[in-house]
N, C-alpha and C positions, 0 to 999 in steps of 0.2 A: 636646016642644019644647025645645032645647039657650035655653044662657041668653042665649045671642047675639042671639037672635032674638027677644027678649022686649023688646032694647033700643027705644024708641020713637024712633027715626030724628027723629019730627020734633020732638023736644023740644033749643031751640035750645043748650041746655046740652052738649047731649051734641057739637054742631060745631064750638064754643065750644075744648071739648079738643080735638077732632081736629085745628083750623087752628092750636093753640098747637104740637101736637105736632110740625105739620111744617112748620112755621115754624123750631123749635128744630132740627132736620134739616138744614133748607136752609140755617140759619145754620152751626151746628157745620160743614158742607160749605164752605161759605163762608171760613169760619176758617182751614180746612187749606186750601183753594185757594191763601190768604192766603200763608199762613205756607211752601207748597211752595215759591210764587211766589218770595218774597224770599229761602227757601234756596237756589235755583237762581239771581239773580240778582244784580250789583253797582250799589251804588247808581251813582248816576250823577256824586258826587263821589268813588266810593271812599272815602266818609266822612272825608275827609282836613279835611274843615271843621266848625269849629264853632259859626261865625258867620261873614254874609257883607256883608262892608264894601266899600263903593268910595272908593279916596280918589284925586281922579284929579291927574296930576303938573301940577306948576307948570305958566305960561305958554311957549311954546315961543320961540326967539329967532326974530323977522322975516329971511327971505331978506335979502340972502346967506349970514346967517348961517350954520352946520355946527348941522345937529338935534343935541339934546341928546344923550349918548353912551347913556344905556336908554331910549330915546324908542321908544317902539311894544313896550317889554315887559311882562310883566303881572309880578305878586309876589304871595307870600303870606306873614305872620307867623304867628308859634309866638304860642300865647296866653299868653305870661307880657309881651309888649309892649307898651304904650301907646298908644291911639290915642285921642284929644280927643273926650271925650263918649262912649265906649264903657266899660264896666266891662274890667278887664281877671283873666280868668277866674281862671289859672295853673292850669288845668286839672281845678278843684275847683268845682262848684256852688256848695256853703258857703262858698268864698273870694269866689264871683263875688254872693251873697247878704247878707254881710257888708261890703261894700265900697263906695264910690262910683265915680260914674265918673272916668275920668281929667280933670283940669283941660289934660294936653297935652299933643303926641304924640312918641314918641319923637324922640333925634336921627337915631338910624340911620335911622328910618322916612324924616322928614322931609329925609335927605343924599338918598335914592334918590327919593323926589318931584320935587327941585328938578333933577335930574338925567333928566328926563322918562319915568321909571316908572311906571304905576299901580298900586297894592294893589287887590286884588279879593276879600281875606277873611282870617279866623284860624283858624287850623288844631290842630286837634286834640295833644294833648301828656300824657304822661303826669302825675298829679295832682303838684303842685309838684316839677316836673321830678326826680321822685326814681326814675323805674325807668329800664330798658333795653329792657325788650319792647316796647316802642307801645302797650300795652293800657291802655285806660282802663273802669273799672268803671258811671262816669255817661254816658258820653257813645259809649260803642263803641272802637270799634279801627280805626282806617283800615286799609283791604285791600290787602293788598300786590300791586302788578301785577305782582310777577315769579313769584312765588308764592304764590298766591291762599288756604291752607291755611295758612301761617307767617308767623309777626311780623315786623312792618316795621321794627321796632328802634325805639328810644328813646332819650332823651325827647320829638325832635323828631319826632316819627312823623306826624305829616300834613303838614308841610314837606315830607320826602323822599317820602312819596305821590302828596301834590299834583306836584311834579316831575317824579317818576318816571312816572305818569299824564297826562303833559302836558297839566296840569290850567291852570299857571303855565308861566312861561320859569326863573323864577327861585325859592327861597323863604329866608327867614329863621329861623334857631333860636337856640339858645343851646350850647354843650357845658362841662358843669362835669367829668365822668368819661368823655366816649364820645359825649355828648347827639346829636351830629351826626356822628360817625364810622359808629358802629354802623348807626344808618338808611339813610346810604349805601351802606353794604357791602351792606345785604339789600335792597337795594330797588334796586341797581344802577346807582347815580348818583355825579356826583362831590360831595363835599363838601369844605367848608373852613375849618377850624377855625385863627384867626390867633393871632398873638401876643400872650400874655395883659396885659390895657390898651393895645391897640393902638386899640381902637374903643370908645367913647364907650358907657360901658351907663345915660348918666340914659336915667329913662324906662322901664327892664326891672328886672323883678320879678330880687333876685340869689338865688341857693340858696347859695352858698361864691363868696365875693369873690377866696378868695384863689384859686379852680379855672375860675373862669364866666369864658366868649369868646362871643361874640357872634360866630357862623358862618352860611356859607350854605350852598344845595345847588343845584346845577343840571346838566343835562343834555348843553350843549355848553360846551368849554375855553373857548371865547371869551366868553358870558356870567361864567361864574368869573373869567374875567380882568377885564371893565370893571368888574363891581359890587365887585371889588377893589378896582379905579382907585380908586372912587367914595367908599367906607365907608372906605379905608386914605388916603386922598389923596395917591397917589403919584404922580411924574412919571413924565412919558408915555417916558419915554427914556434910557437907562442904558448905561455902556459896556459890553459884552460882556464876560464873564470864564470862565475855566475854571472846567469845573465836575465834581467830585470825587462819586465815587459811596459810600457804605460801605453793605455790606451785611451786618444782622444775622443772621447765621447760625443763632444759637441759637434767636431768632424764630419762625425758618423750623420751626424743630424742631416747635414747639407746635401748627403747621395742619399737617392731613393733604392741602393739596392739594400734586398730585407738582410739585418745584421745576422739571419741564423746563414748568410755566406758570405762573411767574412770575419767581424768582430768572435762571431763563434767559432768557425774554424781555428782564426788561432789559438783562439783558449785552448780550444778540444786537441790541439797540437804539441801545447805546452806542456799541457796536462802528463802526456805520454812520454815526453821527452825530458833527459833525465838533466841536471842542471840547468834548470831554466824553472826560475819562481814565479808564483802566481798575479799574474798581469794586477796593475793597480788599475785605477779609473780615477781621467783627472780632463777636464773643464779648460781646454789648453788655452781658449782667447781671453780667459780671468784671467787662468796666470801670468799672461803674456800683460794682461792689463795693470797689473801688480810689480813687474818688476821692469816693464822697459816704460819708464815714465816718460821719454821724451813723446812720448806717439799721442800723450793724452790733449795737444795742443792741433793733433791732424783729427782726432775721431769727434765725429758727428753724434750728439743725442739723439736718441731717438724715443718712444713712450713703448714702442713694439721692438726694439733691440736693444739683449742684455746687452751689459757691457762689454762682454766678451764677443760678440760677432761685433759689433764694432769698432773695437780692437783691430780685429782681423781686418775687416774693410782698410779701416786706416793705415795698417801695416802694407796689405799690397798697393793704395797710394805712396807712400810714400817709394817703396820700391819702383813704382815706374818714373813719378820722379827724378830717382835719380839714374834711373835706366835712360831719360832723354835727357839729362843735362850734360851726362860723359859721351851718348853718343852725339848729340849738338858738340860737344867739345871735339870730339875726332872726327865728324864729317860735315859742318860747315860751311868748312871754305868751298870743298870740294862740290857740296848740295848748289851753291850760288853760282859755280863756273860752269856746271854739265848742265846743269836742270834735268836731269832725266825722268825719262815714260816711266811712269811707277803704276802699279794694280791700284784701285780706289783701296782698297783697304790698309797696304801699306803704304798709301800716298798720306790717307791721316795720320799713322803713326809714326811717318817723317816729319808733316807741316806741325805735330803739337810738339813736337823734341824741338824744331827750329826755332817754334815762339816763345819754350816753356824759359820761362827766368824766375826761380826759385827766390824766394828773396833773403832766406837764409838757407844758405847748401849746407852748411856747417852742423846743422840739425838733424840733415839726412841723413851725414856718416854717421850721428850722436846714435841714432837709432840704430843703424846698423851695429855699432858696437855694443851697445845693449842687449841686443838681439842675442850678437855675442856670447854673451858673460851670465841671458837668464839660459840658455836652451843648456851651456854648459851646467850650472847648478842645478837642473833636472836634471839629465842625462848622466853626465860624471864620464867613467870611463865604460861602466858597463851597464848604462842603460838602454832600452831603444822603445822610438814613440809610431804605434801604431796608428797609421791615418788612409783615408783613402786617395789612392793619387790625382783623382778625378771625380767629380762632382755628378757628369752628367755622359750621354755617350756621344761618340762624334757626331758632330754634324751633317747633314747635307751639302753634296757636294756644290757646288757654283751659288751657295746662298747668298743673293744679294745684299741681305742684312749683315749677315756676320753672325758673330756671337751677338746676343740680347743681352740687356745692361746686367740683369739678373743670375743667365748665367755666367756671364763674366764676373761679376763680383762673389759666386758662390767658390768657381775652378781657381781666381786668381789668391781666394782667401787662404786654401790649402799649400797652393805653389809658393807664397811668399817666405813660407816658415823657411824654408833652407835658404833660398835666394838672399834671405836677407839678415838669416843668422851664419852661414859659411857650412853650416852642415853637411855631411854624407846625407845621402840618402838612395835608396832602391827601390825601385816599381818593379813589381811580381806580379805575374799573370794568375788570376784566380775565374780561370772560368768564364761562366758568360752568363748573362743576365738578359734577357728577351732580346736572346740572340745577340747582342753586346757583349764585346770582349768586357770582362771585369778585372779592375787591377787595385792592389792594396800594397801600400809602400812602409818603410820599414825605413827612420832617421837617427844616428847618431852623431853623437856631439863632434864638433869640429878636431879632426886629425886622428879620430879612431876607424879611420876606413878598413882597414885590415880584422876590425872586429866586427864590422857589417856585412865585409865581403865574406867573411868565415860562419856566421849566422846565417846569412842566405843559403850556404850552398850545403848547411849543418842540418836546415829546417824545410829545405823546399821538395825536399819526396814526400815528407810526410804530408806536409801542406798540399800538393798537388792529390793526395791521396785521399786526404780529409776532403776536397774541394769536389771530387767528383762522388763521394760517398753523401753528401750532402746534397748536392745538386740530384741525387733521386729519390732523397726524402720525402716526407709529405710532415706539414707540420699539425701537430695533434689535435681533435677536436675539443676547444671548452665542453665541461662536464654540464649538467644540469643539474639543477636540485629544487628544494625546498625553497616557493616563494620567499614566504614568509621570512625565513632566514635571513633569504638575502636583502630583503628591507630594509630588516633591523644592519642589516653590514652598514649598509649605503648610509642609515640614517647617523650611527657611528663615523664612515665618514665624510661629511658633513660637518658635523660635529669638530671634529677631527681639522676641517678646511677654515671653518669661521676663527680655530683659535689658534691658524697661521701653521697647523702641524700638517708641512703640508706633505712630506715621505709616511707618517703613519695615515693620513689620507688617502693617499695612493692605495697603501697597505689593506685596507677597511673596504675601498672601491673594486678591488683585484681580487676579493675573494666572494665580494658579491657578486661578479661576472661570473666567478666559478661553476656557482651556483645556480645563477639567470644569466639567459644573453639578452642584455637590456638594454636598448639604447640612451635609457637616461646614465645607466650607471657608467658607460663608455662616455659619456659626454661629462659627466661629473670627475671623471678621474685626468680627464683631457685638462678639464679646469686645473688640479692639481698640477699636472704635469708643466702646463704654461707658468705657473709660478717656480714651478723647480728649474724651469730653463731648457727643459727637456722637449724640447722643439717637436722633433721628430717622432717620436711616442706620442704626442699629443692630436699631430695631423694622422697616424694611425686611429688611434682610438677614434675621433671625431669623424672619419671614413668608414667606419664600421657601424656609429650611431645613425649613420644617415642612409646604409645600405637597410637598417631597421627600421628608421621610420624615415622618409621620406623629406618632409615638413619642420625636422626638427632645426629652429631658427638657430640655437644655440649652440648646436652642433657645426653648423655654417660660419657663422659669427668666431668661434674657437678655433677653427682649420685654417678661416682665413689668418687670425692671427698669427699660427704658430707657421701656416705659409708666408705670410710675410716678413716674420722674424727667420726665417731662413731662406732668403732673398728670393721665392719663386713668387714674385711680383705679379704677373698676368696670370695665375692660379687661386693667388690670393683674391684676387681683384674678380674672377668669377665667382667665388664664393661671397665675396659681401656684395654682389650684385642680385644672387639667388636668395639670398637674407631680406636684401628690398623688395625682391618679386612676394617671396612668402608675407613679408612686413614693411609697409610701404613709409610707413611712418617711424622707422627704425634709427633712431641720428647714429648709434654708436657704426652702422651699417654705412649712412649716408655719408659722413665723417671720411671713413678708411676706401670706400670706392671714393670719393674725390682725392685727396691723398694721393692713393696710386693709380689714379688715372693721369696726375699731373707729374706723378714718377715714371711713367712710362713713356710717354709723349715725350 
């Protein structure tokens, strides 16, 4: 008799285990069903909340009066805001466990109340508004509806969610570096980042007083336009004036989406619309290098960046600078008495605000006021500078790394222009680029928000018009021709390169393509373009010489340049590695892969 059958079935001990056993079965089963469930589904706020308040708007005026101007919309605030009898979180447990409630509620809140809005909750935000990704460590990560796999951007990441989700009509954030740009761009909405102390921040927790704006996000121009009205209090009526386009060129360089969607859209936008003059083209990190001189003691030389992107570099240092010396000045004390659980990534951007000691702060305002006083003498009252809002598309979601130095210094290059001159500025959804939302932003000079918010909501049908008539384009095929022709072009210029003329260069190499699709003459006009500065045209053309010839070194050697002159660091760094494979003995090769292999690292 085997031992199984020795068992006495009826001794109750023995069912005792068996109904544990498959109990623990049917639960473990139970668990995964669980856990498949919620991996397969989105909650049903897309997490964009993280407390849910109702505050409903003032008394409405008695007929015949005119209903309030946000009368029937809904809102939501970022949790570093105020509302009477709520703690107010700032995106941290331990802030929201250390704290009382508020005594009273914001102004801003309380401007859109009386203006017949209702709040219907607080919205999730990266812990004391210090990242960029949306992700929070306590509380989740609101899911992005455009891209359900990649971050919704930050710090105001359940604001632009909840929008984006047409969860609200409208929502509230803050932006001290990006806070509200970036969410918009990936989350495909517009936002609005106004002129810094345009709008009242009692009542909102600040990170950097001298950076933090009090912005919004929403969906359709015309909401962006009343809650403008509303938060800016501006009159309802202005006389018409021309309005001047400048578009940064160099910008353009830093995002790989192709210019024939965006830079060209709004030409071809302009074009058709009637008061509105023909966009200039202007080189913004020279300018910037030219008239805000305090910045030239932060910018780093380099033999592969013009002036102008280091400029830019040096600009958004210095802005985080003094983004951790005021938030070191206002949390502190407070950092040293909780010690609180922080995400690793905003645990670094607390421990370098704590250690950072500046050793002239007096220089950082210097810059910022400079900032000031150049964007104003471009701008005026009726100009506005075309950039893109974003460099790159969101990230993946739980990335360990984070942003990479590269992209971080391309996104924060563009973000610092307002941040650190006080500017308006607007992120416009333009579409989508290999399934990426696309977004191009539109900045006026400090205190003409009323003339930005009127521009957006004067140019966004046709823009949105133009954007999708493009997006089914196809772009033209180069012609063919006459070798021999195009020889003589190339040898012209050539010509044309050695005696420094380096645009009628171009000119000479662009018509010999015309004519041949030649991979020397794409590589030869790459050459011109790295001298003009023209970054992005250059890594173009030297991508097109190498789909021609395979081997061609110089084409390599050229792409990595003008990658590394717009900070794509580990792209560059594969091209002058493919340089050594073809030419092993190559120094100018050997030189820039060490270089940026010791920049990466």
């Amino acid at each position: 008799m085997t031992k199984l059958s020795k068992l006495n079935v009826s001794n109750p001990k023995i069912w005792v285990v068996i109904g544990v056993g498959v109990a623990g079965i049917l639960i473990l089963a139970e668990v995964q069903r669980r856990r498949l469930k919620a991996r397969n589904s989105i909650k049903e706020d897309f997490g964009a909340f993280i407390e849910r308040v109702e505050l409903l708007p003032f008394p409405q005026p008695p007929p015949p009066a005119a209903p309030l101007s946000l009368s029937a919309l809904t809102f939501a605030i970022k949790d570093n805001i105020d509302v009477k009898e709520y703690v107010t979180g700032f995106g941290s447990p331990e802030w929201k466990r250390t704290h009382e409630v508020a005594t009273k509620t914001a102004m801003v809140v309380t401007a859109l109340l009386k203006n017949g809005a209702t709040c219907v909750g607080k919205t999730i935000m990266d812990e004391f508004g210090l990242g960029v990704t949306g992700e929070n460590l306590h509380y989740g990560t609101p899911t992005n509806p455009k891209v359900r796999s990649h971050s919704p951007g930050g710090s105001s990441s359940g604001s632009a969610v909840a929008v984006a989700a047409e969860l609200v009509d409208f929502a509230l954030g803050t932006d001290t570096t990006g806070c509200i740009r970036v969410p918009a761009a990936f989350c495909g909405v517009l936002g609005f980042r106004p002129s810094h102390g345009a709008i009242s921040t009692i009542g909102v927790l600040p990170v950097s007083q001298s950076l933090d704006s009090i912005g919004w996000l929403a969906r359709d121009p015309s909401v962006l336009h009343r809650v403008g009205h509303v938060l800016l209090q501006l009159a309802s009526v202005e006389p018409k004036r021309t309005r001047y386009f400048v578009i940064a060129d160099d910008l353009f360089q830093l995002c790989k989406v192709p210019k024939q969607k965006t830079m060209y859209v709004v030409s071809k936008v302009i074009e058709k619309l009637s008061g509105y003059q023909t966009p200039k083209h202007l080189n913004l990190g020279q300018y910037i290098a030219s008239n805000v001189p305090s910045l030239k003691g932060f910018r780093e030389d380099s033999a592969n960046q013009q002036n102008g992107m280091s400029t830019l570099t040096a600009l958004s240092s210095v802005m985080f600078l003094l983004q951790r010396y005021e938030f070191k000045t206002n949390y502190e004390e407070w950092m040293k008495a909780v010690k609180p659980r922080l995400g690793s990534k905003v645990s670094a951007h607390v421990a370098a605000a704590m250690t950072s000691t500046p050793e002239n702060i007096k220089i950082l305002y210097k810059v910022r006021t400079e900032m000031r006083v150049a964007m104003q003498n471009l701008l005026k009252s009726n100009s506005i500078l075309v950039l893109p809002t974003t460099t790159d598309p969101p990230s993946k979601l739980k990335s360990r790394k984070g942003l990479s130095a590269e992209v971080h210094d391309r996104l924060f290059a563009l973000l610092s222009i307002a941040s650190m001159s006080g500017c308006c500025q607007a992120a416009i959804p333009f579409g989508e680029h290999d399934n990426y939302p696309i977004s191009l932003s539109f900045i006026a000079s400090h205190g003409t928000d009323k003339f930005l918010l009127d521009t957006v909501l004067d140019m966004y049908s046709s823009l949105q018009e133009e954007v999708s008539i493009q997006s089914s384009a196809s772009p033209l095929p180069d012609a063919n021709g006459s070798i021999d022709a195009s020889e003589l072009l190339k040898e012209k210029g050539n010509a044309a390169y050695k005696g420094k003329q380096w645009n009628k260069a171009v000119s000479y190499y662009t018509e010999a393509i015309k004519l041949n699709d030649n991979a020397t003459y794409y590589c030869n006009r790459a050459a011109a373009y790295l001298e003009l500065g023209c970054f992005q045209q250059a890594e173009e053309d030297c991508t097109k010489a190498i789909s021609l010839d395979k081997k061609n070194v110089k084409a390599y050697l050229r792409r990595g340049t003008a990658r590394e002159s717009l900070l794509f660091y580990k792209e560059a760094l594969q091209d002058f590695r493919h340089a050594l494979v073809l030419e092993p003995q190559n120094k100018v090769a050997s030189l820039a892969e060490k270089r940026l292999r010791k920049l990466i690292s």
